[in-house]
N, C-alpha and C positions, 0 to 999 in steps of 0.2 A: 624382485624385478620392479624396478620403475614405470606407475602406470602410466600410459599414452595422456601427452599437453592437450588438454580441453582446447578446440577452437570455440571461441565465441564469435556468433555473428558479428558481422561488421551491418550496423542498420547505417539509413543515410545519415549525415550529421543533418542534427534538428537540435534547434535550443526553440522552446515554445514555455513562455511565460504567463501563466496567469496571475495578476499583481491584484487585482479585482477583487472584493473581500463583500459578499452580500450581507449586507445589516441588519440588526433584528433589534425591536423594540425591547425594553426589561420582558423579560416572563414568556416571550412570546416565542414560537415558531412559525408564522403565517409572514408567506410572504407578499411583501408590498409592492404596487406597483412600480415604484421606483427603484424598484432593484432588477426589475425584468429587462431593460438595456447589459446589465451585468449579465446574467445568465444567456440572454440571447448570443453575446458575448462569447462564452463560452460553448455553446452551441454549434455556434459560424467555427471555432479552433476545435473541435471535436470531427465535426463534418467534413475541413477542410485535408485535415491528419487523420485520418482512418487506423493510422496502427499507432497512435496512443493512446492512455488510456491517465482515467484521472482517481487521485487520492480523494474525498470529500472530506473535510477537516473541520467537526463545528466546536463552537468554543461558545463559552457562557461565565460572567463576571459572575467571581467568588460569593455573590451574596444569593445568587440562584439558585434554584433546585435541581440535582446531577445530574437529572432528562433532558434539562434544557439544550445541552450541545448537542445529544443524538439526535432530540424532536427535529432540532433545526437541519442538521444533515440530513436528515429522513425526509423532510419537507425541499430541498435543493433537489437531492439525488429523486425523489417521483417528480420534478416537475422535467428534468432531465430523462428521467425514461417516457414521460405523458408526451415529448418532443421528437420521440424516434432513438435518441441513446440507447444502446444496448444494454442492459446489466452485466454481462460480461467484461465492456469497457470499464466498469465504476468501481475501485476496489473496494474492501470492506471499509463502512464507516468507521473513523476515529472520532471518538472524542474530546476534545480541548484539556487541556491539563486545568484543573481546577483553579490555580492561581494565575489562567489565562482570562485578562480581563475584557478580552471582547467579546464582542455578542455579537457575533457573527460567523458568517464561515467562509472558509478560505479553501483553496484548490491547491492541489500539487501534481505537475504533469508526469507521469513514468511513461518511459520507454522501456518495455518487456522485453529483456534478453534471456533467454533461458537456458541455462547450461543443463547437456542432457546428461552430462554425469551424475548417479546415485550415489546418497551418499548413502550407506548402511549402516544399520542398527542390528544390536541384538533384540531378539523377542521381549518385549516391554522396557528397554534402556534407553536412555539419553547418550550414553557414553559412547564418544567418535574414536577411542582408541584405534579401532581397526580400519578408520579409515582417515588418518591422518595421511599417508603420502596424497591422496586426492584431492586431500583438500590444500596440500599445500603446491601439488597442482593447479589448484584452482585460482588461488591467493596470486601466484607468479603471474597466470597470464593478465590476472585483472588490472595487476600493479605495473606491469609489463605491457601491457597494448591498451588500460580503458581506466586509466588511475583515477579517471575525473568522476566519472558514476559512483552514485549513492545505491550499496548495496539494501537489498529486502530478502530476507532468507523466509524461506515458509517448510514450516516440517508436516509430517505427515505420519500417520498409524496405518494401520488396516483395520478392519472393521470388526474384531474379535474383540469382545470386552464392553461396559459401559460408555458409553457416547464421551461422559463427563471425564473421564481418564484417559480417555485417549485424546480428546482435545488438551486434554494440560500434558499430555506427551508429547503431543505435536510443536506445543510451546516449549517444553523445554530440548526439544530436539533442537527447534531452531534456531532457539537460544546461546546453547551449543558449539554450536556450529558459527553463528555472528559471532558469539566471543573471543573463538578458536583465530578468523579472521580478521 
């Protein structure tokens, strides 16, 4: 049997741009006063959108040390929660691709839709064999009503097993699954 078409919310339409990129000296993560217009910035489009939430994205030229984009997203995202931001609005930090030469960090807005279809696993597997009709359920409606959104798949375990294998399960579940679509 063919399982039941996933509705996806319809949210309002919003297009919200943050283009604003907070600078950061070589080596550094502190941020300067001259970037506090930028953040406040951000702040006013957080406040104003209540139901978006934002990527924090730091980046650090090739000749610095691999901390330097976390530091600097670490130092964005607290001064963002020290303002009233929720942690639950801020998704997890990324950090810059190594051969990203700026030393800064940049935003990216998501709008969270969430399809309440599961997809299933076997006990310890990656593999969607048994739940390919769903997902290609899932594919139709997106391609079909919402073709313009940039998909974010997030997998998940249960809690039976070492922390460390079930986080790299979780990745390659959702791995998976983004590939599948």
């Amino acid at each position: 049997a063919t399982p039941p078409r996933p509705r996806l919310p319809q949210p309002a339409p919003i297009q919200i741009f943050i283009t604003e990129r907070v600078e950061f000296l070589d080596g550094r993560a502190t941020l300067r006063p001259l970037q506090i217009p930028v953040l406040d910035a951000v702040l006013h489009t957080l406040r104003t959108h209540p139901g978006i939430r934002i990527s924090i994205n730091g980046g650090r030229s090739s000749h610095e040390e691999p901390s330097a984009a976390h530091r600097r997203a670490l130092a964005v995202r607290d001064h963002l929660l020290e303002y009233g931001i929720a942690q639950d609005r801020i998704f997890p930090l990324k950090d810059g691709d190594d051969t990203d030469e700026r030393k800064g960090v940049h935003f990216e807005v998501v709008q969270e839709i969430r399809i309440n279809d599961r997809i299933g696993f076997e006990g310890g597997s990656s593999s969607i064999q048994n739940s390919l009709p769903a997902l290609d359920a899932v594919a139709k409606v997106l391609l079909d009503e919402r073709p313009e959104l940039r998909i974010r798949v997030d997998g998940h375990t249960c809690t039976d097993g070492p922390v460390e294998w079930n986080r790299v399960l979780a990745e390659e579940r959702a791995t998976a699954v983004r590939d599948y679509l």
